[in-house]
N, C-alpha and C positions, 0 to 999 in steps of 0.2 A: 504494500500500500504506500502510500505518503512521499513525496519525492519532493523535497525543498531545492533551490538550485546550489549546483556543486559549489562546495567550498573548498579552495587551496589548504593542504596540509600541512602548515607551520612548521618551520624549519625546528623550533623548538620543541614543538611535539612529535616529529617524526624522530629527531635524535636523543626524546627522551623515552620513546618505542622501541628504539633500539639498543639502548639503555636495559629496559627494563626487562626486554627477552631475556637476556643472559639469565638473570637473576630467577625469570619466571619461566625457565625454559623443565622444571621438573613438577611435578604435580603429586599430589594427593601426599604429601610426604609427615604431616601434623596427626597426632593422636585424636581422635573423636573424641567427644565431651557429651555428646547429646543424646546419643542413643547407645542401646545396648547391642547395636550391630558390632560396635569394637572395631578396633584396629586403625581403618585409613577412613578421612575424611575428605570428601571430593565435593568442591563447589561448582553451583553450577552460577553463572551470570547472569542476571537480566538487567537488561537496557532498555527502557521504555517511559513516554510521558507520566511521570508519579503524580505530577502537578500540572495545573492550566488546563487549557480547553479542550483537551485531547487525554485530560489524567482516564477518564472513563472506562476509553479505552483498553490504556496501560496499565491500569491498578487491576482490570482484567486476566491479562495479560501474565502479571506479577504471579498473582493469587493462585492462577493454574500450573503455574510452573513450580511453585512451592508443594501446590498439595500431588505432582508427580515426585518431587522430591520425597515430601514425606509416607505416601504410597508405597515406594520403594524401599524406604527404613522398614516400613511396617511389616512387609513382605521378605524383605531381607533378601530382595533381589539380585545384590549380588553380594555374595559371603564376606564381612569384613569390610564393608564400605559404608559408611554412613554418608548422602547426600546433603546436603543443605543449598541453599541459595543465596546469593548475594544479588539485592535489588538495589540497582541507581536511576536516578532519575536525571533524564536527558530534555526533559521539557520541549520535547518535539526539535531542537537544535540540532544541528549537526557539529558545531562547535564541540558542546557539550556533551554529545556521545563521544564524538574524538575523545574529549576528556577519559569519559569512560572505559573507554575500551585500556586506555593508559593504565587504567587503575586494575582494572581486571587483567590484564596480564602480568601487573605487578605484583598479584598473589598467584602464592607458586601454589597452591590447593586449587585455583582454578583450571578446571579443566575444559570446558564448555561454556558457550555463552546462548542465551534465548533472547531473540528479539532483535532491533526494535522494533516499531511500529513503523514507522516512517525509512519512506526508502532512500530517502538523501541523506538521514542521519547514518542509516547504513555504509554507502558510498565514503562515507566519514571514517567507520570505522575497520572496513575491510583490511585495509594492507596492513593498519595497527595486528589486528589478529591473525595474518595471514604471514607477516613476518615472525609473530610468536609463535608458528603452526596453532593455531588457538582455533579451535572448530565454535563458528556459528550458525545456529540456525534460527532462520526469522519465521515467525507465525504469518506475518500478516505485510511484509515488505512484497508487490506488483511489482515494480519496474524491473519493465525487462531487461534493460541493460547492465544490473547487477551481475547479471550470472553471462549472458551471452554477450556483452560488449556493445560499443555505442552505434554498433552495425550492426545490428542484430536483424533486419531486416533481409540484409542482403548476405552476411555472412557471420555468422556466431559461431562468435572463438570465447572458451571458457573464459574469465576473469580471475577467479583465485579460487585454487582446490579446498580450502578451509571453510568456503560461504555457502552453505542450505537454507532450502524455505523448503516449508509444508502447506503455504498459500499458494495459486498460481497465480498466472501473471496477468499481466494487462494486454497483451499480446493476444487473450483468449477474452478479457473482459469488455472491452469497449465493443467489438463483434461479436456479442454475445448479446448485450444490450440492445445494441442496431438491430440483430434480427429479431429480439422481440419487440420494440417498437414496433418498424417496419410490418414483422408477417403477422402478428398477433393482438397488438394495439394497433392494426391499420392506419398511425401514426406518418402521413407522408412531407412533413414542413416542419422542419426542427429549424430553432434557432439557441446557438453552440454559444455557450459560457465558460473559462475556463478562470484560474485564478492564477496563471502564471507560472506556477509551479510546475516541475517536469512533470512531477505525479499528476496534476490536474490537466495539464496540457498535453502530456502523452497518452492520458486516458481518453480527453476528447479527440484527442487523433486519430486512434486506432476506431473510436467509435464515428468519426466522421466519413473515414473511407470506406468503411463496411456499408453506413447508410446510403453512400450516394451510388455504391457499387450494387446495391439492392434496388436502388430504381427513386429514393428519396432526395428531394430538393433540401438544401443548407439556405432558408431565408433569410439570414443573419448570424453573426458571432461579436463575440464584446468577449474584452480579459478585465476584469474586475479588479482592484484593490484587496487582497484578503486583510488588510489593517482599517477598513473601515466595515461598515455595518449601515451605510444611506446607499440602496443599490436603484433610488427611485428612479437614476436617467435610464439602466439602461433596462428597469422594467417596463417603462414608456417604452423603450426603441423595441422589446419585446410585443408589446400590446398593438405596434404598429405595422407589425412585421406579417400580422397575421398566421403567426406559425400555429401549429396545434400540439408541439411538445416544445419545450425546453431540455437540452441536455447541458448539467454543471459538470464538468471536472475540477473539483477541489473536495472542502472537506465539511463537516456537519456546520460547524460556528459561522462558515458565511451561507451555507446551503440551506439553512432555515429561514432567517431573516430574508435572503433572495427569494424564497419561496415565496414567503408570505407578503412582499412587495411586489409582485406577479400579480399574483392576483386581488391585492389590492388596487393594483392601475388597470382591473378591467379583463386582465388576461385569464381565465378560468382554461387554464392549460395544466396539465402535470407536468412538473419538473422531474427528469430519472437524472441518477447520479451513480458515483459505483457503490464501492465498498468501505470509501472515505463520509460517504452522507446517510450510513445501513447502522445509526444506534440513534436510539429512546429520545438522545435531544436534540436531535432531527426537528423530531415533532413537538417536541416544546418550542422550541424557539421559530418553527413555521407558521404554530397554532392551530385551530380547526379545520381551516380549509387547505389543509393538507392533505386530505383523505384522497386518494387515487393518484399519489407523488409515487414515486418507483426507486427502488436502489437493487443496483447487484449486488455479490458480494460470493464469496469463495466459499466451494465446498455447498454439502445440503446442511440442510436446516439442524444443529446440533438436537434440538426436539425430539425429532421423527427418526432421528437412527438408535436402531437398537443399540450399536456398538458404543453409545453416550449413555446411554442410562445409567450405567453404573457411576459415569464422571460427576454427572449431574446431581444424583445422591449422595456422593461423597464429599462435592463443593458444599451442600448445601449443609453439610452434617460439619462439616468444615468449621464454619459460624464467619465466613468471612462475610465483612460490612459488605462490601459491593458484588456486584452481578459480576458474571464471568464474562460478559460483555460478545462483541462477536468475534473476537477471536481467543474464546477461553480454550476452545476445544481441541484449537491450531498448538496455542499456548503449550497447553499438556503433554502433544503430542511430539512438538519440536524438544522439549526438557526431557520424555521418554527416549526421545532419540538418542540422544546423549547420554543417557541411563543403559542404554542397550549398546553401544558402541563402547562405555565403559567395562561391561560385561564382557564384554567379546575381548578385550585388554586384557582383562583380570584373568579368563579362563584361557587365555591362549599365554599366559606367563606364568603356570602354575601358582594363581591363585593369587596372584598378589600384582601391585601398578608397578612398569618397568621402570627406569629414569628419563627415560624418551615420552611417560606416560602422552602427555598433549597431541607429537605427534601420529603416536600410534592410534590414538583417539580418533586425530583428524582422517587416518586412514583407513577408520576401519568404518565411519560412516556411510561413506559411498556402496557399503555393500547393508546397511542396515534397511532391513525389512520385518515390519512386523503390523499385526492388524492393532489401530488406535482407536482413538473417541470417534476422529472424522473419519475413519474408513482405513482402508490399505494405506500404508506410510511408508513410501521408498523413494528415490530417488534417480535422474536418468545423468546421464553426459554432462550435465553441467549445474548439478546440482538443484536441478528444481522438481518440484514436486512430479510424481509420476498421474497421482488425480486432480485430475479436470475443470472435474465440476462446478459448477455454478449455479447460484440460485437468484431470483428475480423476485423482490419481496415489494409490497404496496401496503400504505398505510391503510388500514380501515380502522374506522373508530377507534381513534387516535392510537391505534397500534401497529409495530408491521408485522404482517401476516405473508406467508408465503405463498405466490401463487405459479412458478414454475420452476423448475430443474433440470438440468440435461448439462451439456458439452457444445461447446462451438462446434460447425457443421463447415468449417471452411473447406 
């Protein structure tokens, strides 16, 4: 998901990453304190908004990645390891994940990282973790050029053997969207919003070429400010345009206000958005006449799969304040990965982490396969997710409800 624009990697941060490898280049090597597993204790990372408009999200995010940790302890998953997690909070920055990722490979018990949410905070912290051999996998980062390069269109070359995701990508989202507009909302005059951002403007992209490639007229686009919150002009230039959908690319905090200035100027259109405008304050901050606004968003509906029932009982028995949000189930599943790539260390070194632990970790993910909350969890050539799926969710009384599922049909 989330893609802020790149930011240069500071001479002082990159030479304080490589600094800190040496020193973080061994893992799990500190006695356990916390559980009666005994022996090695293995942290896993997360990096995700804890705080601001996008905490929702994150504290999601967090929460799922903890109680895979502690799952794991319970289960005594893997002999002699107790997990725990180390949560920082990146406030949607990429700055600040930089920071982070500094900090998690400065402890030498870190062996994994989960998250972030955003894919430019990512882009931030890749070579950090990728010079540590420090394996990440992100729940909820779309942009496709994480994993296949800024060519990805015409030719995709891996980025760095260290970076997974359990989300897919935008590459399958924006076209995925397009065709339900297009063949299902018989949707034919979209007029394209985006907020600048690569995540926002590469998601309208990929869903601009699909609509127009399906037979659908573009009667307008406007890039918005995401620092402000008065979207009155370009809901005017919307209401004039005569379109009969809005597509946003960006993210819930300006996606509701724009919503609900739509159609205050007269335009009783649905706005669809991806997987950055598919949580709860969507619709608070749209209000009422949001009811038939549309968001994609990865993977089926955590609800309806049986392989979640147990996650969802166990969150809830959990007692954590917040909801697992929409990517709790990713969450779980990205921190289990790294829980089962630990395993596969532990049991292919009689039993215990080598001094290479981090890399051996980072290599033994690419072959991790095991059935999760959201489904089958593996991974292909360049570390993205091997499922598809997608789901297409609509407000109905003031809630989202799911009204379709499938795979892109390119």
């Amino acid at each position: 998901m989330r893609q802020r624009s790149l930011i240069a990697i500071t001479a002082a941060l990159a030479a304080g990453a490589l600094t800190l490898t040496a020193c973080g280049s061994r893992g799990g090597g500190d006695k356990g304190s916390d559980s009666g597993n005994g022996g090695t204790t293995v942290v896993i990372g997360v990096d995700a908004p804890l705080t601001g408009d996008l905490s929702a999200l994150g504290l999601g995010i967090k929460n799922s990645a903890d109680l895979a940790a502690k799952t794991a302890n319970k289960q005594k998953f893997v002999k002699g390891v107790t997990f725990k997690i180390q949560a920082l909070d990146d406030q949607a920055q990429p700055s600040s994940g930089q920071q982070n990722a500094v900090k998690l490979v400065a402890n030498k018990d870190v062996l994994g990282a989960v998250g972030p949410l955003n894919s430019s905070v990512a882009e931030s912290m890749q070579r950090v973790f990728d010079d540590a051999k420090l394996v990440q996998v992100s729940p909820a980062n779309t942009g496709p050029s994480l994993t296949q390069g800024a060519d990805w269109r015409t030719n995709k070359v891996r980025q760095y053997k260290s970076y997974y995701r359990t989300a897919t990508t935008d590459a399958i989202q924006g076209p995925f969207a397009a065709q339900y507009v297009f063949n299902t909302s018989k949707k034919t005059k979209v007029f394209v919003i985006d907020d600048k951002k690569t995540y926002g403007a590469g998601l309208a992209g990929t869903f601009t070429d699909e609509f127009k490639k399906l037979g659908g007229k573009v009667v307008g686009t406007e890039h918005i400010d995401p620092d402000t919150k008065d979207f009155s002009a370009v809901a005017t230039k919307v209401k004039k345009s005569g379109a009969d959908v809005v597509y946003y690319g960006g993210e819930y905090p300006q996606a509701g206000p724009l919503s609900k200035q739509i159609k205050a100027a007269g335009a009783k259109i649905p706005l669809i958005g991806g997987d950055g405008i598919y949580d709860a304050k969507f619709i608070q901050l749209a209000g009422s006449e949001s009811n038939g606004d549309l968001a994609t968003s990865v993977g089926a509906p955590v609800e309806e799969l049986d392989s979640a029932k147990q996650f969802m009982a166990d969150y809830k028995d959990a007692g954590y304040k917040e909801e697992y949000s929409a990517y709790g189930g990713y969450s779980y599943d990205s921190a289990w990965a790294i829980i089962e790539a630990v395993k596969k260390v532990v049991d292919d070194n009689d039993g215990k982490l080598p001094s290479d632990a981090r890399a051996k970790v980072t290599e033994a993910m690419q072959n991790v396969s095991f059935d999760g909350v959201t489904g089958k969890v593996s991974f292909d050539e360049f570390g993205d997710a091997t499922n598809k799926q997608l789901t297409v969710y609509a407000v109905k009384n003031g809630e989202w409800a799911p009204v379709h599922s499938g795979t892109y049909t390119g």
